[in-house]
ZAVEX-959141 format. One record per atom (N, C-alpha, C): x, y, z; residue in one letter. Coordinates in steps of 0.02 Angstrom, whole numbers, plus 50000, padded with zeros to 5 digits. Atoms other than C-alpha are relative to their C-alpha. Example, Ala and Ser with C-alpha at 12.3 -4.5 7.8 and 13.67 -1.06 7.14 Angstrom:
BEGIN
<r <50045,49941,50000>,'A'>
<r <50615,49775,50390>,'A'>
<r <50045,50060,50000>,'A'>
<r <49958,49941,49997>,'S'>
<r <50684,49947,50357>,'S'>
<r <49961,50055,50037>,'S'>
//
This chain:
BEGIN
<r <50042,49941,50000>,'X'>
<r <50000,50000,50000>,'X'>
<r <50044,50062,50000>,'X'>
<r <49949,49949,50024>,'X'>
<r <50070,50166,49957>,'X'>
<r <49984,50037,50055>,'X'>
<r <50029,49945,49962>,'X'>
<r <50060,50300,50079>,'X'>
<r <49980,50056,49986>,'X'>
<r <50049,49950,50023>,'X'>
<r <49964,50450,50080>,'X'>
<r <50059,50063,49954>,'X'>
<r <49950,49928,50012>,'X'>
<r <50066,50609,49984>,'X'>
<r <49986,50058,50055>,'X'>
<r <49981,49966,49954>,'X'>
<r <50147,50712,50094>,'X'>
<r <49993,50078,50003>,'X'>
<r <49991,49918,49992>,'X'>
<r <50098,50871,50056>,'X'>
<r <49905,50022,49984>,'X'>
<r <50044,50007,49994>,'X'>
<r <49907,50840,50058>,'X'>
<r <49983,50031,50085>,'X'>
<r <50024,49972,49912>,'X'>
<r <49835,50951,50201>,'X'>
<r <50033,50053,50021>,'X'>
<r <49952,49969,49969>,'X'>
<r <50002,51061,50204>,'X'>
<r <49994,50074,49966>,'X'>
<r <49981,49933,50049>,'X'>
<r <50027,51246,50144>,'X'>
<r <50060,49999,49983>,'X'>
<r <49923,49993,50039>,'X'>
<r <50149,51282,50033>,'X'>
<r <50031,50065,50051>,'X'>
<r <49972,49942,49961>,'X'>
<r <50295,51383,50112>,'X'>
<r <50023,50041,49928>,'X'>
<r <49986,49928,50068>,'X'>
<r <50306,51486,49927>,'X'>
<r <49949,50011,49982>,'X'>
<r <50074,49999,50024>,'X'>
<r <50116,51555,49895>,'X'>
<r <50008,50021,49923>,'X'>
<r <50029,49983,50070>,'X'>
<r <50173,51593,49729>,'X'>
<r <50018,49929,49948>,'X'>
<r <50017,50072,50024>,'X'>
<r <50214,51393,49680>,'X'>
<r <49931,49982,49981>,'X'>
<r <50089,50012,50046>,'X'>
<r <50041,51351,49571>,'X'>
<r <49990,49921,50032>,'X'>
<r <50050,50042,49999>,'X'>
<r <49932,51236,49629>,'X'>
<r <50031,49939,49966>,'X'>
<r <50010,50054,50038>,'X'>
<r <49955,51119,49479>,'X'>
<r <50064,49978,50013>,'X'>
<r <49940,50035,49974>,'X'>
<r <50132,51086,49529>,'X'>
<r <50001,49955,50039>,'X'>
<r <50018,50049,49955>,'X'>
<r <50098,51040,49685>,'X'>
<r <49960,49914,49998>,'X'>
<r <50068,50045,50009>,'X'>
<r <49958,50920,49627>,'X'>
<r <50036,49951,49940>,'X'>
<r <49990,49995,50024>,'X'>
<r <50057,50863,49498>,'X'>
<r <50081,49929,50040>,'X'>
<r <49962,50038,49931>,'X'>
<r <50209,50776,49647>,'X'>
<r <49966,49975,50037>,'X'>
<r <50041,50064,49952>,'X'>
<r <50050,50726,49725>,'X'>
<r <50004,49946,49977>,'X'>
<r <50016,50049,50050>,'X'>
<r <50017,50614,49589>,'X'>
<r <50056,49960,49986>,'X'>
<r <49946,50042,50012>,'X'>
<r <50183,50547,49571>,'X'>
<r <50022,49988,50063>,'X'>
<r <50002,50008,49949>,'X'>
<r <50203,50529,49749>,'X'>
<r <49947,49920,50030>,'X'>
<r <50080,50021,50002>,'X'>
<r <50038,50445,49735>,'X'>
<r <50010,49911,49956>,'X'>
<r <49971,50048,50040>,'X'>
<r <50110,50318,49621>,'X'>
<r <49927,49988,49932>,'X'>
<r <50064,49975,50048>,'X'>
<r <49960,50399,49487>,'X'>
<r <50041,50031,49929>,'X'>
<r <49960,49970,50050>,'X'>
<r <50094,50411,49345>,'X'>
<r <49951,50032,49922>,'X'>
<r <50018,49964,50058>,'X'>
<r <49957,50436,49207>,'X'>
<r <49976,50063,50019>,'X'>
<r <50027,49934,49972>,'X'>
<r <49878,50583,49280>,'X'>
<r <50070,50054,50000>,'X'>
<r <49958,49960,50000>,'X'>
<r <50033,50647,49326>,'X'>
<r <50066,50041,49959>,'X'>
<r <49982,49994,50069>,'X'>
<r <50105,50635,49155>,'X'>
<r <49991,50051,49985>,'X'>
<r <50079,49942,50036>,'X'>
<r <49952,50720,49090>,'X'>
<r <50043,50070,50021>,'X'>
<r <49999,49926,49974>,'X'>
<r <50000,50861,49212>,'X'>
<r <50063,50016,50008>,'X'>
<r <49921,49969,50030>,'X'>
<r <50201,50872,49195>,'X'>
<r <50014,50022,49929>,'X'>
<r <50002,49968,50052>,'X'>
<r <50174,50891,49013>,'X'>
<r <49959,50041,49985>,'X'>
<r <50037,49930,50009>,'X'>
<r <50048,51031,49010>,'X'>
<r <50037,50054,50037>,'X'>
<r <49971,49937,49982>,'X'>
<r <50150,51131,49148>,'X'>
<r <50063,49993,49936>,'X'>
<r <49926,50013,50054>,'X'>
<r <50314,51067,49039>,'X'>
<r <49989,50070,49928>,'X'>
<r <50028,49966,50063>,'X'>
<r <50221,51152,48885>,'X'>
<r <50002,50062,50034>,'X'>
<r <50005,49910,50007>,'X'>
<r <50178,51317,48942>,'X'>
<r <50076,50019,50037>,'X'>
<r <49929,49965,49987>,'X'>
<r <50347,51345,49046>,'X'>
<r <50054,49999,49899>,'X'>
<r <49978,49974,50057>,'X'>
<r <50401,51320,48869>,'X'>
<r <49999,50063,49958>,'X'>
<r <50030,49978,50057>,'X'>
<r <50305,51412,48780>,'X'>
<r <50026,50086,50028>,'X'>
<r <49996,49943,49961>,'X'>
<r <50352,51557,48910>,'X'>
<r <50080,50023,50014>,'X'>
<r <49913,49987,49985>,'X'>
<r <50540,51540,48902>,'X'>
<r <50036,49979,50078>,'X'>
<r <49992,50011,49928>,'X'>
<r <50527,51483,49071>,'X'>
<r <50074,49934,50024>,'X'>
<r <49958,50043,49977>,'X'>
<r <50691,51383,49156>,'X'>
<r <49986,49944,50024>,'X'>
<r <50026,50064,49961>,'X'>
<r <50599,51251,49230>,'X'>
<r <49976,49957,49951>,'X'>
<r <50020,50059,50057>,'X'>
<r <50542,51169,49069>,'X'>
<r <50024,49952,49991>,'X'>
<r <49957,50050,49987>,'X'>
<r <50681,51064,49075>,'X'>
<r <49974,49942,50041>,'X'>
<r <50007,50046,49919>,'X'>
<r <50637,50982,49237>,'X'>
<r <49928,49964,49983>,'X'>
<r <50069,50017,50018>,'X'>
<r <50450,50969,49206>,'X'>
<r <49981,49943,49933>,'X'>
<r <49994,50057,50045>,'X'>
<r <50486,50873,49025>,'X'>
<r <50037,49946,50024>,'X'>
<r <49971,50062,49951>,'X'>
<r <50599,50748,49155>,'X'>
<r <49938,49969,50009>,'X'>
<r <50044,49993,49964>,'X'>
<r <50484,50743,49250>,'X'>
<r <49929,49948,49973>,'X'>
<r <50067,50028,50038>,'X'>
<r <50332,50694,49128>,'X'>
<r <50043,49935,49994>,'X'>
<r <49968,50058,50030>,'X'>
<r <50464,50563,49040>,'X'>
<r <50007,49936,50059>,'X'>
<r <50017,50039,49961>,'X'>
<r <50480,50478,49214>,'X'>
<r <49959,49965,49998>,'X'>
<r <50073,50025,50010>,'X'>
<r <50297,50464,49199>,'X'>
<r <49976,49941,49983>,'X'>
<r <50023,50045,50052>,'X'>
<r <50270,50381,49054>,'X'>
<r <50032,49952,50015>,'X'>
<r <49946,50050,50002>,'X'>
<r <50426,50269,49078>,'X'>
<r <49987,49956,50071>,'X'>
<r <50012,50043,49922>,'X'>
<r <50360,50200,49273>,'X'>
<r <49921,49976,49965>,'X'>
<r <50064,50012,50025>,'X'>
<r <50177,50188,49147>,'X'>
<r <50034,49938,49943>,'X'>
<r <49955,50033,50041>,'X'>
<r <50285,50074,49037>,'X'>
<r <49994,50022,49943>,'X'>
<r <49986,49965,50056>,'X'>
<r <50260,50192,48900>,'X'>
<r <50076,50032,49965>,'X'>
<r <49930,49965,50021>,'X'>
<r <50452,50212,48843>,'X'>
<r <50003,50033,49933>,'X'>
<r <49994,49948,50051>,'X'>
<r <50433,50274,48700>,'X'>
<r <49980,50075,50001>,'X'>
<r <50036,49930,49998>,'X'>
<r <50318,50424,48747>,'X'>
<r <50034,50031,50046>,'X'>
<r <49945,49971,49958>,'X'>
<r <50448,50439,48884>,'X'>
<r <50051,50028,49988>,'X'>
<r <49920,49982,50027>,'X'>
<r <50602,50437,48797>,'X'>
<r <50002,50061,49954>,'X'>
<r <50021,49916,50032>,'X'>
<r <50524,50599,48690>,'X'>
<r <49993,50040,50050>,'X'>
<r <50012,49957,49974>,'X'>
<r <50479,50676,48823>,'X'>
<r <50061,50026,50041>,'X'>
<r <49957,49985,49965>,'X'>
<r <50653,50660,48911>,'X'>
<r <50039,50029,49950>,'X'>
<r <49958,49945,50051>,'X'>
<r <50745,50721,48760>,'X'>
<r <49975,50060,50004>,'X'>
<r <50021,49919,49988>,'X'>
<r <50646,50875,48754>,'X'>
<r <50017,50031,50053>,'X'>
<r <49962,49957,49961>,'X'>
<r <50715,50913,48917>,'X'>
<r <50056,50001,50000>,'X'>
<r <49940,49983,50017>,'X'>
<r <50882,50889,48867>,'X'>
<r <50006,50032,49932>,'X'>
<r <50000,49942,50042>,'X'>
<r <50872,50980,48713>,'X'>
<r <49994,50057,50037>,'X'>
<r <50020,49950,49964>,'X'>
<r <50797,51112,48819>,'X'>
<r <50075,50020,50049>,'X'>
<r <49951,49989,49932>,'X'>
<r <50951,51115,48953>,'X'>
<r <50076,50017,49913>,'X'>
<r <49945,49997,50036>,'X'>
<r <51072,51095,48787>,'X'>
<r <50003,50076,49967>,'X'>
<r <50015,49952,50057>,'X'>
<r <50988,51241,48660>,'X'>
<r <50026,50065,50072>,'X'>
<r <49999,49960,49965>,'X'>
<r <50992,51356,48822>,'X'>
<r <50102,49990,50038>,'X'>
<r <49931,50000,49981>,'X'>
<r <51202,51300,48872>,'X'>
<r <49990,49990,50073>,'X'>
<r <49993,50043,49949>,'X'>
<r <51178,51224,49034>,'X'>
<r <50000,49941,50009>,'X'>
<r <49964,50051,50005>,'X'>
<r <51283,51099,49012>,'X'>
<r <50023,49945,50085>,'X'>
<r <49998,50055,49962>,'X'>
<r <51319,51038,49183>,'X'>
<r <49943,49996,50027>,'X'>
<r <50056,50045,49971>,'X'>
<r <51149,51021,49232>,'X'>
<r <49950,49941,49941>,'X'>
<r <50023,50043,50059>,'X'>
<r <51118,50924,49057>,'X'>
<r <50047,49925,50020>,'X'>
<r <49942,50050,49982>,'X'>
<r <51278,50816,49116>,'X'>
<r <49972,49964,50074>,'X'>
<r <50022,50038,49934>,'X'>
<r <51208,50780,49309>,'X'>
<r <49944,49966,50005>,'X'>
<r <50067,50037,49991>,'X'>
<r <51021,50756,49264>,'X'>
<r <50008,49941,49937>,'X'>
<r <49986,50037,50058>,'X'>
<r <51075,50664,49095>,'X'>
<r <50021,49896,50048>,'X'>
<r <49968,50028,49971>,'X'>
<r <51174,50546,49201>,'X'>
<r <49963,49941,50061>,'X'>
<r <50064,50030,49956>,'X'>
<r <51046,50513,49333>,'X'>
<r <49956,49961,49972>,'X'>
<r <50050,50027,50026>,'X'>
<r <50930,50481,49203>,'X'>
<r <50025,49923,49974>,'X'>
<r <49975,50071,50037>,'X'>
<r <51040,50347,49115>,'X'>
<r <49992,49943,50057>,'X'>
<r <49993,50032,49964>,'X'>
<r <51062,50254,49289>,'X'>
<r <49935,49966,50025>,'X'>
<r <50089,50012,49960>,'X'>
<r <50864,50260,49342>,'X'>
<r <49996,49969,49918>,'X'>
<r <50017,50058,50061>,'X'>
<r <50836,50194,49158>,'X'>
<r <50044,49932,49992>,'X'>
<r <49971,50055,50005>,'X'>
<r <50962,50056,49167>,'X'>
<r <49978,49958,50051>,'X'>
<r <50055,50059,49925>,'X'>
<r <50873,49997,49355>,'X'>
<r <49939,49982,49972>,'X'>
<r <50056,50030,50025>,'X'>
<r <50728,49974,49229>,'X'>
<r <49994,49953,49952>,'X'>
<r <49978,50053,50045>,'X'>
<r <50810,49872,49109>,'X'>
<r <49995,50023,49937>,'X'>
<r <50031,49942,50080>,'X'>
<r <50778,50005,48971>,'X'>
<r <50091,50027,49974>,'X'>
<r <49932,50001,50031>,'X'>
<r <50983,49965,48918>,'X'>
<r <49987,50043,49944>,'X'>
<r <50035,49945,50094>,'X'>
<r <50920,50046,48726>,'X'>
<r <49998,50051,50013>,'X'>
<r <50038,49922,49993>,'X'>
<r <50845,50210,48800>,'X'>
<r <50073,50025,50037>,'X'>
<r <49954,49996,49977>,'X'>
<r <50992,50213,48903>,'X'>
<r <50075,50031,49970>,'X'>
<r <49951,49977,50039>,'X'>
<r <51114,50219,48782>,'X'>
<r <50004,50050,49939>,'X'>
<r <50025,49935,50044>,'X'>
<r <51011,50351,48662>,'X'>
<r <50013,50050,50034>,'X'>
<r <49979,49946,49974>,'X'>
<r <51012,50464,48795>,'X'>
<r <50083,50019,50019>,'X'>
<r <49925,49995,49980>,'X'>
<r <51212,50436,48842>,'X'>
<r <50013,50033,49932>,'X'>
<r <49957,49980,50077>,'X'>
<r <51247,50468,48644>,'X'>
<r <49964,50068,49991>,'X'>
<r <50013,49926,50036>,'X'>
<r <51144,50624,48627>,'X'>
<r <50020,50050,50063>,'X'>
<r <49964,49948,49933>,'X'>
<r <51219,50700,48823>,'X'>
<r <50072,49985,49953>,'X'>
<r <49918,49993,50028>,'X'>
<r <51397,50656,48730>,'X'>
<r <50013,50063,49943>,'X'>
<r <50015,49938,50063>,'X'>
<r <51356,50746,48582>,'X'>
<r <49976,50077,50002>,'X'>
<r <50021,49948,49971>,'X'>
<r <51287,50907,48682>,'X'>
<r <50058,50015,50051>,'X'>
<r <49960,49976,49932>,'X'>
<r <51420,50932,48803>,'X'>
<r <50065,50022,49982>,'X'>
<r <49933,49957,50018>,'X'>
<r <51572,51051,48740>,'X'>
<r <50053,49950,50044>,'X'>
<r <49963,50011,49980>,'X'>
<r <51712,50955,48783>,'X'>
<r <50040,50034,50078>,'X'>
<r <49974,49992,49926>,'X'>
<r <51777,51070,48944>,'X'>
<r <49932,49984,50062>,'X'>
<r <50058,50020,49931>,'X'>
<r <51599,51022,49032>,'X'>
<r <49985,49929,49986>,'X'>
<r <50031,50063,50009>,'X'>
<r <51609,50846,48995>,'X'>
<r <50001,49971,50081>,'X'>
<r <49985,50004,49927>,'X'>
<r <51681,50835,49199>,'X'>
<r <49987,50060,50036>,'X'>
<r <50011,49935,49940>,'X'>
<r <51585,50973,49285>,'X'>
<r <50002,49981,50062>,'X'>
<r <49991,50003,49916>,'X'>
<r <51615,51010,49461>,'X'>
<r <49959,50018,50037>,'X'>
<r <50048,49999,49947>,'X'>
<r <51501,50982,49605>,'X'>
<r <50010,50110,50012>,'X'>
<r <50021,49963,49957>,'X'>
<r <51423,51142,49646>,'X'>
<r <49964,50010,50043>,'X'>
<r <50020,50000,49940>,'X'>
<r <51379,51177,49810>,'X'>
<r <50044,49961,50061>,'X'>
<r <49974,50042,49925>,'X'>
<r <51429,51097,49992>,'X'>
<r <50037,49946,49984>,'X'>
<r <49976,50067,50029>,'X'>
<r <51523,50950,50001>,'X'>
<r <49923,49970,50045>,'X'>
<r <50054,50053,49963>,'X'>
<r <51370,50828,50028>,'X'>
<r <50007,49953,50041>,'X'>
<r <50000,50056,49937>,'X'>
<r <51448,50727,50161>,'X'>
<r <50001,50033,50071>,'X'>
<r <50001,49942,49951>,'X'>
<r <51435,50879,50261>,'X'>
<r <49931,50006,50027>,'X'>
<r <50084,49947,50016>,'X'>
<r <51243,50955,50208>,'X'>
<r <49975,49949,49965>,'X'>
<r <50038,50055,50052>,'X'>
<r <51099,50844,50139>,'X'>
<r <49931,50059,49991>,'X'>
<r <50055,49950,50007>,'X'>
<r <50930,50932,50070>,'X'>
<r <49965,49954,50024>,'X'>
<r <50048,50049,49983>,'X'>
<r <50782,50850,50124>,'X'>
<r <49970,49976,49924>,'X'>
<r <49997,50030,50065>,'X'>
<r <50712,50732,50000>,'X'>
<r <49950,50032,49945>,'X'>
<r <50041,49970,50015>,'X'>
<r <50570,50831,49953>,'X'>
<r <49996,50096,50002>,'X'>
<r <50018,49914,49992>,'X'>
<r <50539,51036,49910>,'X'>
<r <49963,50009,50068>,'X'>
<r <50065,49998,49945>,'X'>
<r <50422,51087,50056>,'X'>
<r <49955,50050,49962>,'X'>
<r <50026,49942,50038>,'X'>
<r <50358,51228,49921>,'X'>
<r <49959,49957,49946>,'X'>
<r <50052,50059,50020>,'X'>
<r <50288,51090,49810>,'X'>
<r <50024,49937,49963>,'X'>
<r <49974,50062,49980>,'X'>
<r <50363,50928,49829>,'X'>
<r <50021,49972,49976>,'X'>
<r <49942,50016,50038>,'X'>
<r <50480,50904,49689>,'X'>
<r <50047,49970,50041>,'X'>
<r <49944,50040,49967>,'X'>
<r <50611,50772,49733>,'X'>
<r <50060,50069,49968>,'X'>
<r <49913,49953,49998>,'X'>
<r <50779,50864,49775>,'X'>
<r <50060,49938,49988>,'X'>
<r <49911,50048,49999>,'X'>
<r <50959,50809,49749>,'X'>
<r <50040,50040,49990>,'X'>
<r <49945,49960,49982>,'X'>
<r <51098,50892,49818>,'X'>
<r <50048,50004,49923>,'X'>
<r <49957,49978,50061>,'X'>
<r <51199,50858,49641>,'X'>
<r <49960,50008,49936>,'X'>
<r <50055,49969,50083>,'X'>
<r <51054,50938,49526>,'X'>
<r <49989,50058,50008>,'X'>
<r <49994,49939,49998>,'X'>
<r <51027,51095,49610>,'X'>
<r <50026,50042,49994>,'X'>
<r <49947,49952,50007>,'X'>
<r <51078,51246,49595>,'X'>
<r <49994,50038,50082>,'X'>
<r <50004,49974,49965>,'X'>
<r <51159,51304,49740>,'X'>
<r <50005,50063,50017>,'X'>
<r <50026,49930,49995>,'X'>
<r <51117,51483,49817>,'X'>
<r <50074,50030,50057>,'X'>
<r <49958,49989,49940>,'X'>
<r <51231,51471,49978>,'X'>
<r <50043,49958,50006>,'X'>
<r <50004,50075,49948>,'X'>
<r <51330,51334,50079>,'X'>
<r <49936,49972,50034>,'X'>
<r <50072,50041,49962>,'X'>
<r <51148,51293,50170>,'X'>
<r <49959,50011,49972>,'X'>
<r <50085,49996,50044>,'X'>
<r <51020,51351,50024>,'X'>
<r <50000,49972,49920>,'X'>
<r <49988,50007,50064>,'X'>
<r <50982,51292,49864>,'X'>
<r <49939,50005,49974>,'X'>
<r <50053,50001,50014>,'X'>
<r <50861,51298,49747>,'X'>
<r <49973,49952,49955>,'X'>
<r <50025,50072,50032>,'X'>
<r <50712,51183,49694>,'X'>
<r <49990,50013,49948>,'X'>
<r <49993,50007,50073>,'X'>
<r <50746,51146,49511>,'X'>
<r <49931,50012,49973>,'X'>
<r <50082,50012,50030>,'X'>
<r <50548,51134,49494>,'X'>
<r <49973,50065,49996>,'X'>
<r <50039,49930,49982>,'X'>
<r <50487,51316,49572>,'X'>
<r <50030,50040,50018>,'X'>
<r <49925,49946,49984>,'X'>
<r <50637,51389,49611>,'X'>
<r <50000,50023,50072>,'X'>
<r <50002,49997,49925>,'X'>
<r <50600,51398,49809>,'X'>
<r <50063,49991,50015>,'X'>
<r <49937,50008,49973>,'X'>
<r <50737,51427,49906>,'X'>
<r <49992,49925,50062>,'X'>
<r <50015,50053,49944>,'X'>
<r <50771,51260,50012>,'X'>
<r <50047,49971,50040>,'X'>
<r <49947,49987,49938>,'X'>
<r <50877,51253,50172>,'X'>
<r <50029,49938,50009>,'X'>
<r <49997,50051,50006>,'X'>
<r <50985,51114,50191>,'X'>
<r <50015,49980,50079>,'X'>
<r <49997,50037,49939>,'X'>
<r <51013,50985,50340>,'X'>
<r <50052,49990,49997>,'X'>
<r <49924,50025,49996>,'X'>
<r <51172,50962,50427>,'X'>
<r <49988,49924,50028>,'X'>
//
């Protein structure tokens, strides 16, 4: 049995994080990947359509979706579009850390093929001096984030964010600032 999502009942600590975000990590929280598809690629779309930085994350995001729905194909489009998106715009090491992540969570699914599409098109995007970017932020054996935004409940990871401080960083999803744990 799954447990309830954790942010059901809670206020957001950023009132200007939308609703559909939130609702959106319920659902994948929720283990409600078509719904929550649905609703990472409609925000995905308009942060597009708006020039918005978070598009990136949000086309992840959906591609997860589909890909825990065993839809890989509708996944593996949707995760390129956020690396296109991270490439066309030159943020290269967060195309290199989430790229990376992604290959590893697709190889624990046995999706070797998708795996190795995405490794050949992060190789082919990554200027040679950012093929080894360097941790920014804390050393993480120091500082951990909690696993979750508290602004609307995007999974965190200390080597995807961008950090703000030594103890703040921000959530890739809504851009909340989010304090880390020693």
């Amino acid at each position: 049995m799954r447990r309830r999502g954790f942010l059901f009942g809670r206020r957001p600590t950023n009132p200007n994080v939308p609703p559909a975000l939130q609702h959106a990590h319920e659902l994948m929280e929720l283990g409600n990947f078509g719904e929550a598809a649905a609703a990472f690629e409609q925000l995905a779309a308009s942060a597009e359509s708006r020039g918005g930085p978070r598009a990136p994350f949000l086309f992840i995001q959906a591609g997860r979706a589909r890909i825990l729905m065993n839809q890989n194909s509708a996944g593996l489009a949707l995760l390129r579009r956020g690396f296109e998106l991270f490439a066309a715009s030159k943020r290269f090491a967060q195309l290199y850390r989430t790229g990376n992540r992604t290959i590893l969570e697709l190889k624990s699914h046995g999706l070797e093929k998708e795996a190795r599409e995405i490794a050949t098109f992060i190789q082919a995007n990554i200027p040679a001096i950012a093929e080894s970017p360097t941790q920014r932020g804390p050393d993480p054996a120091r500082v951990s984030l909690p696993t979750h935004c508290p602004s609307c409940g995007g999974p965190l990871r200390s080597d995807e964010v961008d950090w703000i401080d030594a103890q703040n960083a921000e959530c890739a999803f809504c851009g909340s600032p989010v304090r880390a744990e020693k």
